[in-house]
N, C-alpha and C positions, 0 to 999 in steps of 0.2 A: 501415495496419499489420496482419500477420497477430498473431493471436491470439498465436502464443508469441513476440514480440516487444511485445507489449503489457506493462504493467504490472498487474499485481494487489495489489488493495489489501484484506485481510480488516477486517473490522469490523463496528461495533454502531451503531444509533444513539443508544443511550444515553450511549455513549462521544463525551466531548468532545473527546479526542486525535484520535479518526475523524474526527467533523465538522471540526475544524482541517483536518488534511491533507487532506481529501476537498475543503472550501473553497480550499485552495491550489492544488491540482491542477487542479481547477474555474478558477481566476483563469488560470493560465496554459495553460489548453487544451491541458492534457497526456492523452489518450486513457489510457485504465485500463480496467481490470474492476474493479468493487468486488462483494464478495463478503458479502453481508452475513449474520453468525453466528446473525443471532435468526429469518432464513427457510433457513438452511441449519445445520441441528446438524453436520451431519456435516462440514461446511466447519473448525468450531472444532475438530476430530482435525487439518485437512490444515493449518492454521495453526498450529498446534504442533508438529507433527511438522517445519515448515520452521525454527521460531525457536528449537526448546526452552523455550519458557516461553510463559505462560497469559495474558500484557496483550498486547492490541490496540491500533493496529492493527498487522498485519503489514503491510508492504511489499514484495511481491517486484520484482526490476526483472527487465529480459529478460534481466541479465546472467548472473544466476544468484542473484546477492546479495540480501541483503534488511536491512531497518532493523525494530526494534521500538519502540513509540512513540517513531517519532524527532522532532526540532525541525524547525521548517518549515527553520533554516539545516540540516541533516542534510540533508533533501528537495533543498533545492535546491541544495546542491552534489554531491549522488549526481547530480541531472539534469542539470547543466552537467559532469561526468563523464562521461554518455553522452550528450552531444551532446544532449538532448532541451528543455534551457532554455537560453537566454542568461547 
């Protein structure tokens, strides 16, 4: 995958929503960038600025779209929409 067909995931790891999705994403060997807010301050501007609001994690997919604390069922049928899970 080139990089802007990757997924981007912003997040904390204080944030249990993070660790979920991150763990999901991880189970089904979906390639990501994870960006994490508490070694990148200025990362938490570029995550907002995509979602309009302040909870994590953001989700961007390649398509364009993106989910904010979504449920793993959110996740994985955004990714069986791009082709990218079964």
């Amino acid at each position: 995958m080139t990089e802007q067909t990757k997924i981007r995931m912003f997040g904390a790891d204080w944030c249990r929503d993070c660790r979920r999705t991150k763990a999901q994403l991880d189970a089904l060997k979906i390639e990501y960038d994870y960006i994490d807010l508490e070694q990148d301050a200025a990362a938490a501007q570029v995550a907002e600025d995509i979602s309009g609001r302040k909870q994590i994690p953001v989700v961007l997919y390649p398509d364009g779209s993106h989910q904010v604390e979504p449920s793993n069922a959110d996740v994985e049928a955004k990714l069986r929409e791009l082709l990218l899970a079964d």
